[in-house]
C-alpha positions as CSV (number, residue, x, y, z in Angstrom):
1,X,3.2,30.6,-2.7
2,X,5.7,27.6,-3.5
3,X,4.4,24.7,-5.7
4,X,7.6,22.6,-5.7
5,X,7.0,19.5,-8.1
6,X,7.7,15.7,-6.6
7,X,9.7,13.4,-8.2
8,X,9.8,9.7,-6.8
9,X,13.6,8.5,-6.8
10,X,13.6,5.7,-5.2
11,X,11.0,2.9,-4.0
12,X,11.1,-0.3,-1.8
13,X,8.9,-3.3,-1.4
14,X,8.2,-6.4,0.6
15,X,5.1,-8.4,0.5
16,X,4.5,-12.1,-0.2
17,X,5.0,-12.2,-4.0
18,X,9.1,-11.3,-2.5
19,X,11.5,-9.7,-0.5
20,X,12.6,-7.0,-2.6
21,X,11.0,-4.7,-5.2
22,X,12.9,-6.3,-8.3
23,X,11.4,-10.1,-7.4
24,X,8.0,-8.7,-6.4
25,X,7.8,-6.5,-9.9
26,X,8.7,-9.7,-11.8
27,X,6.3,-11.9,-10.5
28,X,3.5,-9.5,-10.7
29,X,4.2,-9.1,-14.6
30,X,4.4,-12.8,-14.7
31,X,1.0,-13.4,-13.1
32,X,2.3,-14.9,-10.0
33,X,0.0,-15.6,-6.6
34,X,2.1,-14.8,-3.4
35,X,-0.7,-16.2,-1.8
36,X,-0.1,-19.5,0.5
37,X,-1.5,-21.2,3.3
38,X,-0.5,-19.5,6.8
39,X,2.4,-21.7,8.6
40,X,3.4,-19.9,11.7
41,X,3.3,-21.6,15.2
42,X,1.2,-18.6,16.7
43,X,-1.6,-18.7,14.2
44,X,-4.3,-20.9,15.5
45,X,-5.6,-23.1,12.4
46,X,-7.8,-24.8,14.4
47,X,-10.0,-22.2,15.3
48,X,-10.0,-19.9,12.7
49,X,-11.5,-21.2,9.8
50,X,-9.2,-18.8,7.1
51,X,-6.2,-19.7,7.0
52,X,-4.4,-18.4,3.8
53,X,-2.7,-15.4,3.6
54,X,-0.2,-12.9,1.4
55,X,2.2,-13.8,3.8
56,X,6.1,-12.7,3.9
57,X,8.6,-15.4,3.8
58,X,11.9,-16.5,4.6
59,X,12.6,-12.9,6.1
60,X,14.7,-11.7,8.6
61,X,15.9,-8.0,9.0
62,X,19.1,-6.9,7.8
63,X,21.6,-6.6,10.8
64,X,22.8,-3.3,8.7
65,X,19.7,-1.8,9.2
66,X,18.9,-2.7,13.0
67,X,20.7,-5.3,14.8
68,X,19.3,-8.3,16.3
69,X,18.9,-6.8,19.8
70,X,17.5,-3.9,18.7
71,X,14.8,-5.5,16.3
72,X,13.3,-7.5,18.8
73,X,11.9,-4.4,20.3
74,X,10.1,-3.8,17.4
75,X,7.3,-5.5,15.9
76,X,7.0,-6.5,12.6
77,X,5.2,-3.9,10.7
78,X,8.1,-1.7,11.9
79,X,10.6,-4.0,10.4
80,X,9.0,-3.8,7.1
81,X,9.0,0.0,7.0
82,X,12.6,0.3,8.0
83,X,13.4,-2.7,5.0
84,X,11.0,-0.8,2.8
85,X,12.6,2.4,3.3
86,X,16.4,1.2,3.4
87,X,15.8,-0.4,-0.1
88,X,14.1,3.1,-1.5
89,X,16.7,5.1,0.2
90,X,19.4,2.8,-1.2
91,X,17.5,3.1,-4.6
92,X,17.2,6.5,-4.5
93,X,21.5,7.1,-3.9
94,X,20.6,8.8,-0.4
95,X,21.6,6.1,2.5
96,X,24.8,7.9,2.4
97,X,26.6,11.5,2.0
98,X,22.3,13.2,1.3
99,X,23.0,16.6,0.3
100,X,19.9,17.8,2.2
101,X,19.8,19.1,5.5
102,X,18.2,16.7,8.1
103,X,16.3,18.7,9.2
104,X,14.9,19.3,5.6
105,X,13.8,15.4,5.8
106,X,11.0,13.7,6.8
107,X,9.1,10.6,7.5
108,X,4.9,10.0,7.0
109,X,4.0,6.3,7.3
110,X,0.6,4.8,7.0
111,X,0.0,2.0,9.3
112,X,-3.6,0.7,9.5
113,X,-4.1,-1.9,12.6
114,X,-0.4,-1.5,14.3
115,X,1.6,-4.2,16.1
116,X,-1.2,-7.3,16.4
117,X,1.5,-10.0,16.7
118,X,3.3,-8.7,19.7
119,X,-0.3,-7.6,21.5
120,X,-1.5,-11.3,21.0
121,X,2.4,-12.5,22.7
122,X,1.9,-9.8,25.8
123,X,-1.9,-10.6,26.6
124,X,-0.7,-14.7,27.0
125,X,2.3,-13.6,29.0
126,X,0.0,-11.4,31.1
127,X,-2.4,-14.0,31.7
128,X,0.4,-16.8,32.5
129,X,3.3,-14.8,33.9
130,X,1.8,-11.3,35.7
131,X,2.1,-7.6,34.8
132,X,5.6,-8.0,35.9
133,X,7.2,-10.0,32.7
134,X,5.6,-7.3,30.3
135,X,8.1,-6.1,28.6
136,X,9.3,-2.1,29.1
137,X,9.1,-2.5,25.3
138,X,5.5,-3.4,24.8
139,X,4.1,-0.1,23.8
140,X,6.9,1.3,21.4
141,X,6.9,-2.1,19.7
142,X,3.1,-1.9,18.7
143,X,2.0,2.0,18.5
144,X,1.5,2.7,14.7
145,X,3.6,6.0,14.5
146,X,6.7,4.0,15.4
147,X,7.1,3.1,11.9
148,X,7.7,6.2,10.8
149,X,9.9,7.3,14.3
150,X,12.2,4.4,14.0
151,X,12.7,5.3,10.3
152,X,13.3,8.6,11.4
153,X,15.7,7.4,14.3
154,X,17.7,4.7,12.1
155,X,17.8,7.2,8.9
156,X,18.6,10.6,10.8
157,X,15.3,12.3,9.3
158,X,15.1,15.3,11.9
159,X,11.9,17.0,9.9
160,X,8.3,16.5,9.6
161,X,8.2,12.8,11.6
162,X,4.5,11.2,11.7
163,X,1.7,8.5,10.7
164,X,-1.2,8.7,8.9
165,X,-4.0,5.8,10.4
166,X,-7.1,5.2,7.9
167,X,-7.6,2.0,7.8
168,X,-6.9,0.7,4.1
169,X,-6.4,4.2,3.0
170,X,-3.4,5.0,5.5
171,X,-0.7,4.3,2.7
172,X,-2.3,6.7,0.4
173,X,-2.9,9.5,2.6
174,X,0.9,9.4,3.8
175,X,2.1,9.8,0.3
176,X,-0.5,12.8,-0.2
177,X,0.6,13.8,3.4
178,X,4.6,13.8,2.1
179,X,3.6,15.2,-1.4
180,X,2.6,18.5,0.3
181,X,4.9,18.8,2.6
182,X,7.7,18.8,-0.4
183,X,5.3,20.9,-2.7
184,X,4.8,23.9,0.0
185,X,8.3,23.9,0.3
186,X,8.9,22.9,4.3
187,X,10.5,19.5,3.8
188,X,12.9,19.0,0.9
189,X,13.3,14.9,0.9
190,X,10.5,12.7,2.6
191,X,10.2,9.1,3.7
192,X,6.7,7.6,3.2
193,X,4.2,5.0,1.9
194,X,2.3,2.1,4.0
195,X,3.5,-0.8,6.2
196,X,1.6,-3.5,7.6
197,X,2.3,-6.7,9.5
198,X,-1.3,-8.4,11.2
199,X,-1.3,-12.1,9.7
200,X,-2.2,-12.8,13.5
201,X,-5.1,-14.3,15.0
202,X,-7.0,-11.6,16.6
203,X,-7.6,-9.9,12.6
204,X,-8.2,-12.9,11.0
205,X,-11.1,-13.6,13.9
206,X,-12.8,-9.9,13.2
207,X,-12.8,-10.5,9.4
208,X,-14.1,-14.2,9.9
209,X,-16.7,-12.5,12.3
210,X,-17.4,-10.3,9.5
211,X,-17.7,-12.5,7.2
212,X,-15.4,-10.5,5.3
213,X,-12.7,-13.1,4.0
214,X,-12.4,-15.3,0.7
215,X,-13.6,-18.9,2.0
216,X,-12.0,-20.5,-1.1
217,X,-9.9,-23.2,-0.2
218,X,-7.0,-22.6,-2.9
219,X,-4.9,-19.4,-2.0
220,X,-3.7,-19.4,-5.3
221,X,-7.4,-18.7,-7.0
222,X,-8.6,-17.3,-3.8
223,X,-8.4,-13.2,-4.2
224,X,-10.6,-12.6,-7.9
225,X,-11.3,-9.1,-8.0
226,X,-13.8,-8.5,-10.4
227,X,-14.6,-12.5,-11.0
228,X,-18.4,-13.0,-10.7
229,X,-17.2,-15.9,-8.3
230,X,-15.5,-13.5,-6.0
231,X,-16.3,-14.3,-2.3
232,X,-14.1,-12.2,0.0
233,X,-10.6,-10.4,0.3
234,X,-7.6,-11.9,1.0
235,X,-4.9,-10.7,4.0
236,X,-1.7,-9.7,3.1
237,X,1.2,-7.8,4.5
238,X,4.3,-6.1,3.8
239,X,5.2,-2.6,2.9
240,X,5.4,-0.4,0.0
241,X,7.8,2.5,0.8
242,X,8.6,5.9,-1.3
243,X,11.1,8.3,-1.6
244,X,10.1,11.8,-2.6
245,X,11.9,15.0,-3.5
246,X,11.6,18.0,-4.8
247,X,11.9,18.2,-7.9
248,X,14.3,20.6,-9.1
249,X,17.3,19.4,-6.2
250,X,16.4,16.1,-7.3
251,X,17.6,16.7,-11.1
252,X,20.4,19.1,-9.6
253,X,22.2,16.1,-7.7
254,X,21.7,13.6,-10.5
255,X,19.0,11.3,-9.1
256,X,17.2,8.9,-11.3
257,X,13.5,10.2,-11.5
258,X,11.3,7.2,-11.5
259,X,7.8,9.3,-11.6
260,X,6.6,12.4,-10.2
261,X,3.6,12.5,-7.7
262,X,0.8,15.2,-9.4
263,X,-2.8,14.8,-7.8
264,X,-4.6,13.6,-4.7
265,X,-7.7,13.1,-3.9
266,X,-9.9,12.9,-1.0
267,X,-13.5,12.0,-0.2
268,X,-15.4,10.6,2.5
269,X,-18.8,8.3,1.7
270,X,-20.5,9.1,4.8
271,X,-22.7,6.2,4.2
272,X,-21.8,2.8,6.5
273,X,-18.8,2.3,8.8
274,X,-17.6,-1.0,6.8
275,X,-19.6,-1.3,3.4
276,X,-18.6,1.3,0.0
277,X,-21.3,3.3,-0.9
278,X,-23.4,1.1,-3.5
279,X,-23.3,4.1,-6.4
280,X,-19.5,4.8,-5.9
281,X,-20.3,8.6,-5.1
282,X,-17.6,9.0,-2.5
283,X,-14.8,7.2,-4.5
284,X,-15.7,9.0,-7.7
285,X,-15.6,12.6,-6.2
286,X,-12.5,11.3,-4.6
287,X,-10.6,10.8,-8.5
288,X,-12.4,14.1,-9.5
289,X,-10.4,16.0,-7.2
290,X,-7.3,13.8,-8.3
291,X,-8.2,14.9,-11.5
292,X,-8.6,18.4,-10.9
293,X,-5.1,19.0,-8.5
294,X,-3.6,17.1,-11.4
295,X,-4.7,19.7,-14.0
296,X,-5.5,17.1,-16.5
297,X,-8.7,15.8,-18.7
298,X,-10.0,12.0,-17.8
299,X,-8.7,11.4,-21.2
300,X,-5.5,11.8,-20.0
301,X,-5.5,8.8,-17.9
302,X,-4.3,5.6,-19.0
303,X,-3.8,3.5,-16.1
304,X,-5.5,2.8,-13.0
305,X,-4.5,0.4,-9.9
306,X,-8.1,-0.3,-8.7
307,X,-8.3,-0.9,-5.0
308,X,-10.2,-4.1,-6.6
309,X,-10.3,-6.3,-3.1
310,X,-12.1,-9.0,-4.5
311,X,-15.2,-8.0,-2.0
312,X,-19.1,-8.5,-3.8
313,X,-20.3,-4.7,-3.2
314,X,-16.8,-3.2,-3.4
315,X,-15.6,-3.9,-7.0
316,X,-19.1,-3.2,-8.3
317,X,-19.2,0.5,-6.3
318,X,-15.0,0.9,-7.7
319,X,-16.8,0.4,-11.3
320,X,-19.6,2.4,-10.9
321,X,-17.1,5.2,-9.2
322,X,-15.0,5.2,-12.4
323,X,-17.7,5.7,-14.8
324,X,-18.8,8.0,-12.4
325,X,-15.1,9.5,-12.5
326,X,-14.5,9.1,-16.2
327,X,-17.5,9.1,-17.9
328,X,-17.1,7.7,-21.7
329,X,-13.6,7.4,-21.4
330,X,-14.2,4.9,-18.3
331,X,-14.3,2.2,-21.2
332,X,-10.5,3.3,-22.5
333,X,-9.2,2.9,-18.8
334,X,-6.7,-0.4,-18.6
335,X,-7.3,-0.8,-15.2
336,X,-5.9,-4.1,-12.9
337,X,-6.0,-5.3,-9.0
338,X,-2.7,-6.2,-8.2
339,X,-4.3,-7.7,-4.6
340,X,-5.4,-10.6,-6.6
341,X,-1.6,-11.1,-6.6
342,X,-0.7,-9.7,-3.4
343,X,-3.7,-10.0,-1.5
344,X,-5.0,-6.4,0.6
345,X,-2.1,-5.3,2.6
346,X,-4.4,-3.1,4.5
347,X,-3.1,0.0,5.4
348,X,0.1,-1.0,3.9
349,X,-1.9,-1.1,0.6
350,X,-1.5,2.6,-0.8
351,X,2.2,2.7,-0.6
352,X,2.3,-0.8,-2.4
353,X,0.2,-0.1,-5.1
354,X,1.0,3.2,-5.8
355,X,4.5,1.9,-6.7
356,X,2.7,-0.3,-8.6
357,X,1.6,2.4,-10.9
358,X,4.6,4.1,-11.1
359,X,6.8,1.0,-12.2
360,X,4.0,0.3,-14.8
361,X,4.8,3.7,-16.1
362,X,8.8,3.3,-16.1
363,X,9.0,0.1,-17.7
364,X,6.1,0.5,-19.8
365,X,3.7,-2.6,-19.0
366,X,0.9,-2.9,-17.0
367,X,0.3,-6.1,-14.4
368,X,-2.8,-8.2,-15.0
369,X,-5.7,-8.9,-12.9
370,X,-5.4,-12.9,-12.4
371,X,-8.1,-15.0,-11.9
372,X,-10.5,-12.8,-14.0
373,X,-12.2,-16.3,-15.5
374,X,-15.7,-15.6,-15.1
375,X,-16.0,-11.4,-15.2
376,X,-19.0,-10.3,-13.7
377,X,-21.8,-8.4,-15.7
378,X,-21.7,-5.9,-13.2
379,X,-17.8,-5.2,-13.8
380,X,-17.7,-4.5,-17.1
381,X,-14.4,-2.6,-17.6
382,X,-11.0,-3.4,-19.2
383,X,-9.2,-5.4,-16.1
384,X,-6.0,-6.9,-18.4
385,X,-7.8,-10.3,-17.0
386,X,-4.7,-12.9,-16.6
387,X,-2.2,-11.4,-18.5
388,X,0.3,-8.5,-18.7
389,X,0.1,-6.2,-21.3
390,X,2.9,-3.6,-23.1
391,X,1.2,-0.1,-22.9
392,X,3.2,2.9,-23.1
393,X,0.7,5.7,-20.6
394,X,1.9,8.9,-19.7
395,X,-0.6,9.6,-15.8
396,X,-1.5,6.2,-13.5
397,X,-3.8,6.5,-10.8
398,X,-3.9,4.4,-7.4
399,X,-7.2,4.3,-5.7
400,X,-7.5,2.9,-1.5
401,X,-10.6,2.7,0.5
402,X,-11.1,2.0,3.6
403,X,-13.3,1.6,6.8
404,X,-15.2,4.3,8.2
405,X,-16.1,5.9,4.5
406,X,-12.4,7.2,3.5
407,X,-11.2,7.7,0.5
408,X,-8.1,8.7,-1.1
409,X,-6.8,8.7,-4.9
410,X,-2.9,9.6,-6.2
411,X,-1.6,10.4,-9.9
412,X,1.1,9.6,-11.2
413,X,3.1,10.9,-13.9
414,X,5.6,9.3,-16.2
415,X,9.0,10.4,-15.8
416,X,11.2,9.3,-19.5
């Protein structure tokens, strides 16, 4: 049986704290809010009474990746995947002269809700202009496995080419998805992460509907995981893409090893198709099994990126999960929601945070948890409220939950 290790060797990011990895890692270190009020023509402020967002700006994909013509086929949780994945690629030395086989490469891509922007667009020109004026490019511009096909396409990655859909665990799973894939030996190189782009009106009515959306006023102070004050999540979207490899061919060419991928974790809470299960049992059996694939002790742990979405009942079930999980060591943990930064990407989420954790291990210091003023009794953890801290930890874990009772948990291990 092969058990190949995974070694992470390149990673890209866009979300509304920046365009790039590099500016987003800064200003989460810093403590800085991408968070703003929603200004795009389409989005109907009127109506909808949440109307601040994580929101990308001042973007525009690179013509080198896709031209102009090209990219407006697509919508725009597809160009964040291919952005994503050309910086990780780039990152990672392999946009040119790969040593591996193409058909040794792959793609996995998590994509929660798909292409919302362009589905609002088609539905008014249907209703105005006839089924005649929708365009032949409808459907491949909003299914959610083209962000992983038109990776493959622009990037010539002739293996393993699919997405994973679980709601706000979809990021997660396709890293577990491409971790295996490498480890059993069929793909040698792999694509994957989470991408996400639904800052549109039809989501931001369901989650209104739901009641499920921070009402406070400020963006800046609106997403306070763990805050007794806490009142809702807060939308965001971007993408958080990986580059894995197998170990050993990794180290062989020279690549600069940024972390290696060493559990996963799965669980289901079976309990309620929207809320967590109130005692955590689903998510703590989840990091268990994380625990156990990893071959490590709770103790080992240092770090954890808390799915932490600023919800009433979901941090309090996260924090009764990890005590669950870690039992006395649960009050070691340094654990921190970088969605009170980034606001929840949704299914874009995993892949985001997840390279959250493994920069924290590279450079040595762990983001904060801002607007942790007012920590609730219930939540009564170590959250590095407001501030950064330099903490040298060998494992990080990610932990993404989403709709329907799915859970999924990744380690991390520290590379130098």
């Amino acid at each position: 049986m092969i058990n190949s290790r995974v070694a992470v060797t390149g990673m890209g990011a866009i979300s509304g704290m920046g365009n790039s990895l590099d500016e987003i890692w800064k200003n989460l270190i810093e403590g800085k809010s991408g968070i703003s009020h929603i200004k795009r023509d389409s989005f109907d402020v009127e109506q909808i009474p949440v109307n601040i967002a994580g929101v990308v700006k001042d973007f525009e994909l690179d013509v080198e990746i896709l031209s102009p013509k090209e990219a407006a086929k697509y919508d725009t949780f597809i160009h964040y995947a291919l952005h994503g994945a050309n910086e990780a690629l780039n990152q990672a030395n392999l946009l040119e002269n790969s040593p591996y086989a193409p058909g040794k490469t792959g793609t996995i891509i998590g994509v929660g809700m798909g292409g919302f922007p362009i589905i609002e667009k088609t539905i008014n020109t249907f209703n105005e202009r006839g089924a005649r004026r929708v365009s032949p490019f409808f459907i491949p511009s909003i299914v959610p496995n083209m962000a992983s096909g038109v990776v493959s396409l622009r990037f010539n990655l002739k293996g393993v080419n699919y997405t994973t859909s679980s709601a706000c665990a979809s990021g997660s799973h396709a890293i577990s998805a491409a971790y295996h894939e490498i480890q059993s030996g069929r793909q040698d190189m792999m694509v994957t992460g989470g991408s996400e782009g639904v800052i549109s009106n039809l989501p931001f009515a369901g989650f209104c509907s739901m009641r499920a959306l921070s009402k406070n006023k400020n963006p800046l102070e609106a997403s306070r995981p763990f805050d007794k004050d806490r009142d809702g999540f807060v939308m965001g979207e971007g993408a958080g893409i990986l580059v894995l490899e197998n170990w050993d061919k990794a180290v062989a060419r020279g690549a600069q090893i940024y972390g290696e991928v060493v559990g996963t974790g799965y669980s289901s809470d079976a309990h309620h198709i929207t809320a967590p299960h109130p005692e955590g049992e689903g998510a703590a059996a989840c990091m268990e099994m994380s625990l156990y694939t990893a071959g490590i002790a709770p103790e080992a742990v240092g770090y954890v990126n808390a799915h932490g979405t600023s919800t009433p009942l979901g941090d309090i079930a996260e924090t009764k999960a990890l005590k669950k999980a870690f039992g006395n060591h649960a009050k070691n943990l340094l654990i921190s929601s970088s969605k009170s930064m980034s606001g929840h990407l949704l299914g874009a989420s995993g892949g985001f945070e997840s390279i959250v954790c493994l920069k924290a291990l590279y450079e040595k210091i762990l983001p904060p948890t801002i607007n942790l003023v007012n920590q609730d009794p219930e939540c009564d953890l170590d959250y590095i409220p407001n501030k950064a801290r330099a903490v040298e930890v060998e494992y990080a874990l990610n932990n993404s939950f989403g709709f329907g009772g799915t859970n999924s948990t990744l380690i991390f291990k520290r590379s130098n």
